[in-house]
C-alpha positions in Angstrom: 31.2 -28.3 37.7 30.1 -25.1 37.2 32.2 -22.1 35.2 32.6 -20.2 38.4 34.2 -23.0 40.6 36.8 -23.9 37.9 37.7 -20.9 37.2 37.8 -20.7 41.5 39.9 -24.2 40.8 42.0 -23.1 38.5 42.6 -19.9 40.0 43.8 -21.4 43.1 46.1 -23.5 41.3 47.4 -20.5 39.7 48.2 -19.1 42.8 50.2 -22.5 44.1 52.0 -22.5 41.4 52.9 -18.7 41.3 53.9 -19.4 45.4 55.7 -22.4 44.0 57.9 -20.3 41.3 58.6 -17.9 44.2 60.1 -20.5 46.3 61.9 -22.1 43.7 63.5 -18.7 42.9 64.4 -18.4 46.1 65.7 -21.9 46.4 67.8 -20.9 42.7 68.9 -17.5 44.3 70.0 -19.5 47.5 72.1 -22.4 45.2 73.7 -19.4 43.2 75.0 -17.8 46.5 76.3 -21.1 47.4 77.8 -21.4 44.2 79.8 -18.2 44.2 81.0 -18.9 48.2 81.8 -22.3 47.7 85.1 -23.6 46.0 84.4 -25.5 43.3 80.8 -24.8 43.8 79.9 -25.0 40.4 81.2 -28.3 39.9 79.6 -29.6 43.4 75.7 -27.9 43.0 75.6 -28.6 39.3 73.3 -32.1 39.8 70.9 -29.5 42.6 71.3 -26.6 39.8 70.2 -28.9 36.6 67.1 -30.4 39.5 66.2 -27.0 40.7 66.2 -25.5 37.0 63.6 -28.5 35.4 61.7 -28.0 38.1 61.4 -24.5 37.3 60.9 -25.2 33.7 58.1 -27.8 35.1 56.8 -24.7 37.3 56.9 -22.8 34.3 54.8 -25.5 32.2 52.6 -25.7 35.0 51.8 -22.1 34.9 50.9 -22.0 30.9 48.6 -24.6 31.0 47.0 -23.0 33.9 47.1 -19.7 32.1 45.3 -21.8 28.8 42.8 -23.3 30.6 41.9 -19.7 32.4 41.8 -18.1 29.3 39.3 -20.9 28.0 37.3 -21.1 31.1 37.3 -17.1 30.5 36.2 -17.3 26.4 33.4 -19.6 27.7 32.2 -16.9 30.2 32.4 -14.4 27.8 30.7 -16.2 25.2 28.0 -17.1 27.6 27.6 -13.3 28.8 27.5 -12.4 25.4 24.7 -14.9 24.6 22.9 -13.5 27.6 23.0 -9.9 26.8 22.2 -10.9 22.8 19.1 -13.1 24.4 17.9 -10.1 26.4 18.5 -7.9 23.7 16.7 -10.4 21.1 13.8 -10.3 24.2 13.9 -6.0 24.3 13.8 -6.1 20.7 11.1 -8.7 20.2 8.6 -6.7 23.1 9.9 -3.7 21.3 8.4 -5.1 17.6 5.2 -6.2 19.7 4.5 -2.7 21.3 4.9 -1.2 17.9 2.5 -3.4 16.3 0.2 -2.9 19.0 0.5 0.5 18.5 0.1 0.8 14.9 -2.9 -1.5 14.9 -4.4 1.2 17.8 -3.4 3.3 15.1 -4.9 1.4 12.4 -8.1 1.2 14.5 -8.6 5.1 15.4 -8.4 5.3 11.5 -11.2 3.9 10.9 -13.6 4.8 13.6 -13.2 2.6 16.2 -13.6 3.2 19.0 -10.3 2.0 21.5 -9.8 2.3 25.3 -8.4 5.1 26.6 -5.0 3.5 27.6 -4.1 2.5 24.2 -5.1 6.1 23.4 -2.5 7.3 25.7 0.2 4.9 24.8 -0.1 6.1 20.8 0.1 9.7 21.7 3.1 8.9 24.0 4.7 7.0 20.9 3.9 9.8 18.1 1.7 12.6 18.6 1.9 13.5 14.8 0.8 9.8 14.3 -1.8 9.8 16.8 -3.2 13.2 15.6 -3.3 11.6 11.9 -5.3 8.7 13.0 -7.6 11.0 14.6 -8.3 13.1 11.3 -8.9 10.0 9.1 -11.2 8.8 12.2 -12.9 12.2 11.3 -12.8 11.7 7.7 -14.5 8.3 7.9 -16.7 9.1 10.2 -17.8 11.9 8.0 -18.0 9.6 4.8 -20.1 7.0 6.7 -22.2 8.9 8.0 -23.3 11.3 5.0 -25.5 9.0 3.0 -25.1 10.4 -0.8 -28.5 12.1 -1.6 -29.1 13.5 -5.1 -29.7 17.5 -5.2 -32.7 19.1 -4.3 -32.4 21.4 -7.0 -31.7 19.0 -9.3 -35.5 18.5 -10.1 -36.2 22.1 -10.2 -33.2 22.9 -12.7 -34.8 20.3 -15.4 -38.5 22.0 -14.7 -36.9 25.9 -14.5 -35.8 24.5 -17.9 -39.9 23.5 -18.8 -41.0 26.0 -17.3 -40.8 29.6 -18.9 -42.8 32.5 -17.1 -44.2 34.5 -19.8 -45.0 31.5 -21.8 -46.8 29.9 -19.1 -48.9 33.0 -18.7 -49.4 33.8 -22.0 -51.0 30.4 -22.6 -52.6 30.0 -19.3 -56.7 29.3 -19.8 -59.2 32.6 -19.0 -62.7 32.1 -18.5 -62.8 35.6 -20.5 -65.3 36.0 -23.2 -63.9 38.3 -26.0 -65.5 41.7 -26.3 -67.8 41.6 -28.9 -67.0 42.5 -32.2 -63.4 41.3 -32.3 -62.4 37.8 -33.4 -60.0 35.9 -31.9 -56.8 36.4 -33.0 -53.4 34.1 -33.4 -50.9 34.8 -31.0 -48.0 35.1 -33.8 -49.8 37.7 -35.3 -50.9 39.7 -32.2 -49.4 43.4 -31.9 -48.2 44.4 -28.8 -49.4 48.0 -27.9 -47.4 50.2 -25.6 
């Protein structure tokens, strides 16, 4: 039997047994007047009194169990709905943990250079601007390291010859096909005098 029709069940039993307390009361209200009008009422109704008052005590009985069980049958529907409502949480939660790791790896993925469709795009900027606008910049970062092979300086080389290589020296002992004037002797550069 399903939750619903017991509780249907029960509730309609409920109801008999509240119809059944009201026409008992009225039966005990009825006995009472007779009681009071009759002579020696007391004495006469007393067996119909004691009947009528267990079977209001049996009405009564009647009633808690019926109120148990309803309160059972409505502890099982509760605990049930709440099971429900915790499973379509767990479910909101779960799609919840999977959209952020989707979007993290999208993320993750812009980082470094890939390239990702447009729709994933969209979804990390409608999660986190900030994060998508981060991704993008490392994206640009990497890109930029990847791409710029590292090349040694071009002035590297001519910083070790600039060192070598000295001007005036380089003159001064350069090769002339010169002959010297006649009369004059060659003479060692050390002891040469400059004239001004």
């Amino acid at each position: 039997m399903k939750l619903i029709e017991a509780q249907q069940a029960y509730r309609f039993q409920r109801q008999e047994i509240i119809d059944q307390r009201r026409e008992l009361q009225r039966q005990q209200k009825a006995l009472e007047r007779k009681m009071n009008t009759t002579v020696n009422g007391k004495e006469l109704f007393a067996e119909e009194a004691a009947t009528l008052e267990l079977s209001i005590y049996a009405n009564e009985e009647k009633f808690e169990e019926n109120r148990k069980v309803l309160d059972r049958l409505a502890e099982q529907k509760c605990a049930v709905w709440n099971a429900e409502v915790c499973r379509q949480q767990s479910d909101a939660m779960e799609e919840y943990a999977l959209d952020m790791a989707k979007i993290m790896e999208v993320a993750r993925r812009i980082s470094d250079g890939g390239k990702v469709p447009a729709s994933d795009e969209q979804k990390l900027m409608d999660y986190s601007m900030e994060l998508y606008m981060s991704a993008k910049n490392a994206a640009m970062m990497k890109e930029l390291e990847e791409k710029r092979k590292e090349y040694d300086s071009l002035w590297e080389d001519e910083d070790e010859e600039q060192a070598e290589y000295d001007p005036q020296g380089k003159a001064e002992n350069s090769e002339v096909d010169i002959a010297l004037p006649e009369g004059i002797e060659p003479v060692d550069a050390g002891d040469a005098v400059v004239e001004s």
